[in-house]
C-alpha positions as CSV (number, residue, x, y, z in Angstrom):
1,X,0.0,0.0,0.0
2,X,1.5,3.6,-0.7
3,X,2.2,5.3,2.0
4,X,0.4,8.8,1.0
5,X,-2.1,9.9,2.9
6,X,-6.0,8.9,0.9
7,X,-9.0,9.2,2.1
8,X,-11.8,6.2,1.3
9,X,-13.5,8.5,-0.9
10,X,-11.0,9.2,-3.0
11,X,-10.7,6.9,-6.4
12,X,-8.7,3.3,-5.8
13,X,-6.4,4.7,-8.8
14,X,-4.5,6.5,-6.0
15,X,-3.8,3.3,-4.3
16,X,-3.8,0.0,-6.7
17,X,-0.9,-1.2,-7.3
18,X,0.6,-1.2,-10.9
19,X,2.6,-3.8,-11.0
20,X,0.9,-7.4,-11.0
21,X,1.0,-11.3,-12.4
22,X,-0.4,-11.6,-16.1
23,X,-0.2,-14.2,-18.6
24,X,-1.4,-14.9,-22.3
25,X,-4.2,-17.1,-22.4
26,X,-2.3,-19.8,-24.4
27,X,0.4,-19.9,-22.1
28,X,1.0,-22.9,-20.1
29,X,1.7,-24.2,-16.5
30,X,5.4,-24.2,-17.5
31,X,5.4,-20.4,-18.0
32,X,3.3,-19.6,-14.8
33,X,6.2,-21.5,-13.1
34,X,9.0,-19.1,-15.1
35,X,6.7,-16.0,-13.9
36,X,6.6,-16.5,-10.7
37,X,10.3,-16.9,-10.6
38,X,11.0,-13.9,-12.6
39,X,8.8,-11.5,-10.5
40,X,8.7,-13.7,-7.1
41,X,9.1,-9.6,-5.5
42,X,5.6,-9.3,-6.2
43,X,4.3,-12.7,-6.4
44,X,4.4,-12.3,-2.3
45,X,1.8,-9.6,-2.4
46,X,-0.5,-11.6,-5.4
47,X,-2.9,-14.1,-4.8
48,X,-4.4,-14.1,-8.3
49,X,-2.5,-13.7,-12.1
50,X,-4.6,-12.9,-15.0
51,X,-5.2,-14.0,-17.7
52,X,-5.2,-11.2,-21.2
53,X,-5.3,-11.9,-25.3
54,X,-2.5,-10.2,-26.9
55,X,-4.3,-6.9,-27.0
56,X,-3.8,-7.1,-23.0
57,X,-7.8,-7.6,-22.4
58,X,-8.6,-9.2,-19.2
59,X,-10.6,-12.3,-20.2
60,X,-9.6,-14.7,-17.0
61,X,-7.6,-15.5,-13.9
62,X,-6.5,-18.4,-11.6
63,X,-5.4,-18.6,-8.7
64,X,-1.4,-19.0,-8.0
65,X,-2.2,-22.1,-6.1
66,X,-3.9,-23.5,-9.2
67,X,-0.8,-24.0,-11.4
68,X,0.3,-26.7,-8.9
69,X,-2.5,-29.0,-9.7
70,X,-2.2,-29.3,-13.7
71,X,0.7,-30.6,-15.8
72,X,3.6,-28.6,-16.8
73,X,2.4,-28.4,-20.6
74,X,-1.8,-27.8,-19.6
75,X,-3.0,-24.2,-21.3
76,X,-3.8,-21.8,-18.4
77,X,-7.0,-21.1,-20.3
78,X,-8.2,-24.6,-19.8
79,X,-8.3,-23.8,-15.8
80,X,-9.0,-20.1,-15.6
81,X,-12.2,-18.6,-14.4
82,X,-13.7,-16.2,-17.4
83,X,-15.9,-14.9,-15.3
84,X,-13.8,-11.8,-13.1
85,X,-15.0,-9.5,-10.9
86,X,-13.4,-6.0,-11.8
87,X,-13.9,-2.4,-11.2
88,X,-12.9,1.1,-12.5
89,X,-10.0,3.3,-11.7
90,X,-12.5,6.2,-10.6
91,X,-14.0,4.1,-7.9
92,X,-14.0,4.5,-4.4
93,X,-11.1,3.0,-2.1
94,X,-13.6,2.1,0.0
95,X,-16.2,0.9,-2.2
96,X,-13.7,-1.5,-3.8
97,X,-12.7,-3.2,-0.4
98,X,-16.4,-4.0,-0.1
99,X,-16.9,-5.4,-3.4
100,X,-13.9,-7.4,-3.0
101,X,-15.5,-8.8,0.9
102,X,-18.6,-9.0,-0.8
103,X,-17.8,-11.6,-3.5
104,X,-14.9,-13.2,-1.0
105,X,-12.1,-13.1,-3.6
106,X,-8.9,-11.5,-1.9
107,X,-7.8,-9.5,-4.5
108,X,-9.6,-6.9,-7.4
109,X,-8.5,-5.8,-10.9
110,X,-8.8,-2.3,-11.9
111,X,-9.5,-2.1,-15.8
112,X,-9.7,0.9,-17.8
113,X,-11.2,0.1,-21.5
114,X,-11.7,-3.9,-20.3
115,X,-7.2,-3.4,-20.2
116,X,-6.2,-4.5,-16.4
117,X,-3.9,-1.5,-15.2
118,X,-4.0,-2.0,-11.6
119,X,-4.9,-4.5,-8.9
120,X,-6.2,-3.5,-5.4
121,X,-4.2,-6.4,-3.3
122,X,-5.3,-8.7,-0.5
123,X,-2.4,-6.7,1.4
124,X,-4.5,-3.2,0.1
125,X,-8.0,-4.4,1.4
126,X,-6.8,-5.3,5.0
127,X,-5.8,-1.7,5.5
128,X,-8.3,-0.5,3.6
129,X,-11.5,-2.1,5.5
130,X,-9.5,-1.7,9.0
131,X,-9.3,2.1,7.8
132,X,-12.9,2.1,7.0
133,X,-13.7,-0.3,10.7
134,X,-12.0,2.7,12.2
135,X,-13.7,5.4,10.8
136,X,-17.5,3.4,11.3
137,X,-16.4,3.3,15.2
138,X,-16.3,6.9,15.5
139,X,-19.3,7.4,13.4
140,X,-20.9,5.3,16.2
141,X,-19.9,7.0,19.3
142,X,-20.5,10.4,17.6
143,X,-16.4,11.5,17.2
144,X,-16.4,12.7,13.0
145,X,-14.4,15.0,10.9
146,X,-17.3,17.4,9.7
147,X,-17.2,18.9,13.5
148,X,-14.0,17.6,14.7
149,X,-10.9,17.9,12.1
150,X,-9.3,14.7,14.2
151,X,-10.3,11.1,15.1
152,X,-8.7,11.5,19.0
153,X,-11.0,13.2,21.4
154,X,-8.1,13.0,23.5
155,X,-6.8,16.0,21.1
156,X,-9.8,17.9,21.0
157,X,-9.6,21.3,22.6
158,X,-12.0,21.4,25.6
159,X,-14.1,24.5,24.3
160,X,-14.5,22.9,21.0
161,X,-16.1,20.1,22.3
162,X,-18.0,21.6,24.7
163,X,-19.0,23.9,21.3
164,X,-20.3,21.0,19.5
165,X,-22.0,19.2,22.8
166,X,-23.7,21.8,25.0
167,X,-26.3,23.1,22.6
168,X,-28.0,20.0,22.3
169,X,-28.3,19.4,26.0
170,X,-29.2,22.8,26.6
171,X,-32.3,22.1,24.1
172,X,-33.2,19.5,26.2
173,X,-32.9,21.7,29.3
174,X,-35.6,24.2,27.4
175,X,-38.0,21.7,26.4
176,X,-38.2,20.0,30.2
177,X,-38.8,23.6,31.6
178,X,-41.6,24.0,28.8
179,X,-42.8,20.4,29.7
180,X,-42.7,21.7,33.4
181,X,-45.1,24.7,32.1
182,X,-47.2,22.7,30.5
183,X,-48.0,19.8,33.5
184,X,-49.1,22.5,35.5
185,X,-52.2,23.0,33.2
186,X,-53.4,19.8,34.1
187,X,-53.1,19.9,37.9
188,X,-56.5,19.8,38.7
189,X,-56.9,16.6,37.2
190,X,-53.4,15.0,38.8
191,X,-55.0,16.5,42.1
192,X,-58.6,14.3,41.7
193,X,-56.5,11.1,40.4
194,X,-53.4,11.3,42.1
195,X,-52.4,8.1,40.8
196,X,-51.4,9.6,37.3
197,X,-48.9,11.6,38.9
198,X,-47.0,8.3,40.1
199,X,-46.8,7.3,36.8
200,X,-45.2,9.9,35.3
201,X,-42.1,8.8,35.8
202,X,-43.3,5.5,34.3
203,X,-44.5,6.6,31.5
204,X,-41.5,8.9,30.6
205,X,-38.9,6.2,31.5
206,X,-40.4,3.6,28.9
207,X,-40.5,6.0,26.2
208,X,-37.2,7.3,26.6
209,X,-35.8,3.6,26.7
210,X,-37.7,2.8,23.6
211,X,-36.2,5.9,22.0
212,X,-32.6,5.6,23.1
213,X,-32.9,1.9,21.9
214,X,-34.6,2.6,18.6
215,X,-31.9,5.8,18.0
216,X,-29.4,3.5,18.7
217,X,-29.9,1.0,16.6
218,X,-30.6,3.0,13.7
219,X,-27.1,5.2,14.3
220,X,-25.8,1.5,14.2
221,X,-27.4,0.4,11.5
222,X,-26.9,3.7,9.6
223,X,-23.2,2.8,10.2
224,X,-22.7,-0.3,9.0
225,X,-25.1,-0.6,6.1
226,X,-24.5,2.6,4.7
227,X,-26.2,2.9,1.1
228,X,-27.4,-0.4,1.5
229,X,-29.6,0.5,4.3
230,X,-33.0,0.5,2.8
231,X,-35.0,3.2,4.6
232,X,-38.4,2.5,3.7
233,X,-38.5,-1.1,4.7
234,X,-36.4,-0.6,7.5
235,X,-38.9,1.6,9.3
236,X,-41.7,-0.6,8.2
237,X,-39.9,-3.3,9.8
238,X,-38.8,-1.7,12.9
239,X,-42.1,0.3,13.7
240,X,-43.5,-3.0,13.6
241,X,-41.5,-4.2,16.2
242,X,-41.7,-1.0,18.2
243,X,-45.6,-1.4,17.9
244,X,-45.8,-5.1,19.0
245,X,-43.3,-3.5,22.0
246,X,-46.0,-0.9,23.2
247,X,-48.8,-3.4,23.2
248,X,-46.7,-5.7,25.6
249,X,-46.1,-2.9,27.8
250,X,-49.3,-1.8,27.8
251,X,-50.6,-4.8,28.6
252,X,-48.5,-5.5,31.7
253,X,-49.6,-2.0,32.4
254,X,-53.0,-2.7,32.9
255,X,-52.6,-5.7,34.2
256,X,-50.1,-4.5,37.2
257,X,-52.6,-1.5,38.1
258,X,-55.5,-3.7,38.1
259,X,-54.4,-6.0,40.4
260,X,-52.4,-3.9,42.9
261,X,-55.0,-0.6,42.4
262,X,-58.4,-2.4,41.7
263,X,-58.9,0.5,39.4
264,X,-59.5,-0.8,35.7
265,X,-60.5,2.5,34.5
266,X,-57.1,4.0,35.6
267,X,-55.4,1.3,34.2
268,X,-57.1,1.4,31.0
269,X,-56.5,4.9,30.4
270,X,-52.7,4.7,31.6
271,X,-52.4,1.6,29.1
272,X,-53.7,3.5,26.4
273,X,-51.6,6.2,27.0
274,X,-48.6,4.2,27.7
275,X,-49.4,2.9,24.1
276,X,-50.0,5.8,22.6
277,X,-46.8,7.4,23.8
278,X,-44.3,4.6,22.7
279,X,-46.2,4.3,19.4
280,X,-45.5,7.8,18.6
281,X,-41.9,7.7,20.4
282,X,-41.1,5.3,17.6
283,X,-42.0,8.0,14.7
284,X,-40.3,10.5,16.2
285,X,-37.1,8.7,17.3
286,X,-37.1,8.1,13.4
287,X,-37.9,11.9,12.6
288,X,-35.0,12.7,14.9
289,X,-32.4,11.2,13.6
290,X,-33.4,11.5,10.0
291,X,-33.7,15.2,10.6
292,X,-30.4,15.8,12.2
293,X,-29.2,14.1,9.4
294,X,-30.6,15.6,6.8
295,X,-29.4,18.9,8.2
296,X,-26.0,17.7,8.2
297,X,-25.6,17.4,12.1
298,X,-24.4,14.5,13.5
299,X,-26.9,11.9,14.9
300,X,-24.6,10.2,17.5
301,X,-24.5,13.5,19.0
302,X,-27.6,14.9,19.0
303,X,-29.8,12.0,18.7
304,X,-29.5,11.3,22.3
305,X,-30.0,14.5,24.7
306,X,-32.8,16.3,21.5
307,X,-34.4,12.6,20.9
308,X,-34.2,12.2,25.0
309,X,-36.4,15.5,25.5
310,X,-38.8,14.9,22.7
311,X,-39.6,11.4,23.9
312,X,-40.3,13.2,27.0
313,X,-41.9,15.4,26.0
314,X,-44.4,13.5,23.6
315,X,-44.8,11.0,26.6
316,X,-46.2,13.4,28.5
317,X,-48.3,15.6,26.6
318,X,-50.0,12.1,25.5
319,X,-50.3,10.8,28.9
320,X,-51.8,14.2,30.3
321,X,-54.4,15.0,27.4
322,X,-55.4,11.1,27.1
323,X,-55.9,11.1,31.2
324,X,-58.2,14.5,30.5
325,X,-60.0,13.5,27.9
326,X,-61.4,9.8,29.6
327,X,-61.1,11.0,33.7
C-alpha cells in the first residue's frame, strides 16, 4: 500500500498497485512456473494472475495455487475462471474493499477500456476495511471530521467540544422547563387522580428507553449498512417491532394497576396512553435522527440528549391529554 495519505472516498487509482502477475491465455503451466520466478518480488503480495489476449484484455484469472494441480504443458485457459470480478479506476477506495468482501475473492483488478492497469491487493483491502472499521467506530460513538478535524478526542480542545456538545443538551434543558409549564395545566386533574402523577415517571422512562434503543440502533445500522440501508422497509420493519413493544407494555400496564390498584379505568386509560406514547416515540425517534441528518448534524451527538427531551416530551403531553380526555 502507498504510504500517501488517501482518504476512502478518493478513487482506488491513487492506491492500486501497478505492477501485478499476467499471462497470455495460451500460455501454459510451465510459463506460470518461469513468472513466478521472474517476479517472485511481487508474487508475495499476489494471490491471483490474469489471464489477457495479446491486445492485454482481461478475459480470466487463476489462482497462484492452481498451477500446482495441472501438468507442466496444460494451457492456463483450460483452468481459468472467465468470469472476473473488476472495477474502474474512478472508484472509491472504499467501495472497492467491499466489493472485493462481498464476492470473497482476496484480491480486485482495476480495468480501464476492459485493459487491467491496476490491482487492489489482499495486502491493500486489509488496510483499507481496517481504515474504513475505524472510521465506522467513530461514526458510532459520535467522534467525525465534519465537526471535529481529528479522530482522538483525547486532542480535542476542551471548548470545542463543549461547542459541539452543550447546545443540544441545553435544548433539552428548554423543552423540560416548557414540559414543566405545560404539567401545570393539568393539575386539577393530577390533584382528583393522584395516581397519574405516580406514573409519570413510568410513563416517561419507557419512552425514553424505547427511543434511546430505537436511536441506537438505527445510528448503528446507519453505520454499518450505509447505502445499502433500505429506509423504507427498515422503518416498516422496525415500527413493527416498536408497535408489537408498546402493546406488551401496555398490557403489563394494565394488568399491574388492576391487580395492585383495583382500578380498571385508571389502568385502562394509563395503558392506552402508555401505548400511545411509545407508538408515537417510535415515529419520532425516526424523525429525529433523519432530521439531524438531513441537516448535516451528526446523529450520534444529537440523537440522544434532543431525541431524550422529545420522547419526553411527547410522553407526557400524550399521557396528560389522554388522562383528561377519559377522567
Amino acid at each position: 500500500m502507498k504510504k500517501e495519505t488517501y482518504s476512502l472516498s478518493d478513487p482506488v487509482k491513487r492506491i492500486m498497485e501497478t505492477t501485478f502477475l499476467t499471462l497470455d491465455k495460451n500460455q501454459k503451466v510451465s510459463e506460470a512456473y518461469n513468472l513466478l520466478r521472474k517476479k517472485s518480488d511481487i508474487s508475495e503480495i499476489m494471490d491471483y494472475v490474469y489471464v489477457t489476449e495479446k491486445n492485454k484484455e482481461l478475459v480470466g484469472v487463476f489462482s497462484i495455487k492452481d498451477i500446482f494441480r495441472y501438468p507442466l504443458n496444460t494451457p492456463v485457459k483450460t483452468f481459468m475462471k472467465t468470469k472476473v470480478i473488476t472495477t474502474s479506476a474512478r472508484t472509491e477506495i472504499e467501495t472497492v474493499a467491499h466489493l472485493a468482501l462481498k464476492h470473497g475473492i482476496k484480491a480486485l483488478p482495476i480495468l480501464e477500456e476492459n485493459k487491467i492497469v491496476g490491482v487492489v491487493s489482499s495486502k491493500n483491502i486489509l488496510q483499507i476495511l481496517n481504515k474504513s472499521l475505524r472510521k465506522d467506530s467513530f461514526h458510532f460513538v459520535g467522534i467525525h471530521k465534519s465537526h471535529l478535524e481529528y479522530e482522538n478526542t483525547m486532542q480535542a480542545p476542551v471548548m470545542e467540544s463543549v461547542i459541539h456538545r452543550a447546545p443540544w443538551l441545553i435544548s433539552g434543558l428548554i423543552g423540560i422547563l416548557a414540559i414543566a409549564a405545560f404539567i401545570g395545566i393539568f393539575e386539577n386533574t393530577l390533584e382528583e387522580n393522584l395516581i397519574l402523577a405516580f406514573f409519570i415517571p413510568v410513563i416517561v422512562y419507557i419512552c425514553g428507553a424505547l427511543c434511546t434503543q430505537i436511536e441506537t440502533l438505527l445510528v448503528r445500522d446507519m453505520t454499518v449498512m450505509g447505502k445499502d440501508l433500505k429506509l423504507r422497509k427498515y422503518v416498516l420493519k422496525q415500527g413493527t417491532i416498536s408497535v408489537i413493544i408498546a402493546l406488551m407494555m401496555s398490557a403489563l400496564l394494565f394488568i399491574v394497576i388492576s391487580s395492585f390498584w383495583g382500578d380498571r379505568q385508571i389502568a385502562s386509560v394509563i395503558s392506552l396512553a402508555a401505548f400511545l406514547s411509545l407508538t408515537l416515540t417510535t415515529l419520532t425517534s425516526f424523525f429525529i435522527i433523519f432530521g439531524i441528518k438531513k441537516l448535516g448534524g451528526d446523529p450520534a451527538l444529537g440523537g440522544g440528549p434532543f431525541g431524550t427531551v422529545v420522547s419526553d416530551s411527547m410522553a407526557i403531553i400524550v399521557y396528560l391529554l389522554v388522562a383528561n380526555a377519559f377522567l
